[in-house]
C-alpha positions in Angstrom: 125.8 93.0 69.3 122.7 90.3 68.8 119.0 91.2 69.1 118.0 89.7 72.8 116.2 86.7 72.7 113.0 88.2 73.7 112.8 90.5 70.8 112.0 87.4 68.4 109.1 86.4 70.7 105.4 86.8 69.0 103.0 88.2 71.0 99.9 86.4 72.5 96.8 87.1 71.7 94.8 85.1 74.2 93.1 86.5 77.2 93.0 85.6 81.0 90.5 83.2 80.9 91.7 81.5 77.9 94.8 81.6 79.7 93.4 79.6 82.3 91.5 77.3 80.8 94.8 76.2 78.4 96.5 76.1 81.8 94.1 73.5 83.0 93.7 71.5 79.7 97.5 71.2 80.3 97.4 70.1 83.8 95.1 67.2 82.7 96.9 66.0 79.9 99.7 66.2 82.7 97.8 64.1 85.0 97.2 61.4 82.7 100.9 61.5 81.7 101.7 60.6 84.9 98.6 57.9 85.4 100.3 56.3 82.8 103.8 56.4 83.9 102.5 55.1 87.1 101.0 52.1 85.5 104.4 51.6 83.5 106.1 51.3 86.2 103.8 49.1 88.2 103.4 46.4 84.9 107.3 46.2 84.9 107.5 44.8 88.1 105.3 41.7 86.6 106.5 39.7 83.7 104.9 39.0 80.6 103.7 42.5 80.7 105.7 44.1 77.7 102.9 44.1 75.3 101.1 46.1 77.9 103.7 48.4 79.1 104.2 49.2 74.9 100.9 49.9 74.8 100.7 52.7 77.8 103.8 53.9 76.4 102.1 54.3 72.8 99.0 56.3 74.4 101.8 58.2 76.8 103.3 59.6 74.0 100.1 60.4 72.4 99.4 62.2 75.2 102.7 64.0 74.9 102.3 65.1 70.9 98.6 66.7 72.1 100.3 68.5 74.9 102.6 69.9 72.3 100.5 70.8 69.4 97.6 72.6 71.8 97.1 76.0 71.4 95.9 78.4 73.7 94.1 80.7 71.1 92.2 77.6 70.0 89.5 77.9 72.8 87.1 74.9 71.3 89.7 72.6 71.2 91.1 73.9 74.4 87.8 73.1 76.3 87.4 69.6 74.4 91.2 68.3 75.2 90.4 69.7 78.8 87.4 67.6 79.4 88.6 64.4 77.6 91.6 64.5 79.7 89.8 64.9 83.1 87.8 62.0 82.2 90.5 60.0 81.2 92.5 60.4 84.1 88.9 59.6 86.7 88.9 56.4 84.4 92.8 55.2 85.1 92.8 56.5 88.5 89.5 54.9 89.4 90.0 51.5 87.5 93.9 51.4 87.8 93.7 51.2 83.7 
């Protein structure tokens, strides 16, 4: 019989409140994820917009590769991702990008 699934899982080493606070840095990189899906969608309705729709595809996917490679444990970078991203996303969701 195989060794379940769970036994090959390392432990965490944060606590609660860097818990959270990856939680949120998460939700904002989320947020703009979505700003920027939004504004894909709503360029490819116009023409001559490709260049444009490449481009928020470019910095969705950046988005995406930072979501991935955070790191709960890594509390500075945590709290820096976490504040770029809220302001990021009051910039595309005031100004519509």
């Amino acid at each position: 019989m195989s060794e379940p699934v769970i036994g090959n899982l390392r432990p965490h080493t944060w606590d609660s409140e860097q818990s959270v606070a990856y939680e949120a840095a998460i939700e904002a990189i989320n947020g703009v994820v979505g700003a920027y899906s939004g504004l894909i969608a709503a360029a490819e309705s116009s023409p001559g917009t490709e260049g444009v729709i490449a481009e928020y595809r470019r910095l969705r996917a950046e988005c995406q590769q930072e979501r991935k490679a955070l790191k709960a444990e890594d509390t500075e970078n945590v709290a820096r991702v976490r504040a770029a991203y809220a302001a990021r996303l009051r910039e595309l969701t005031e100004t519509g990008a």
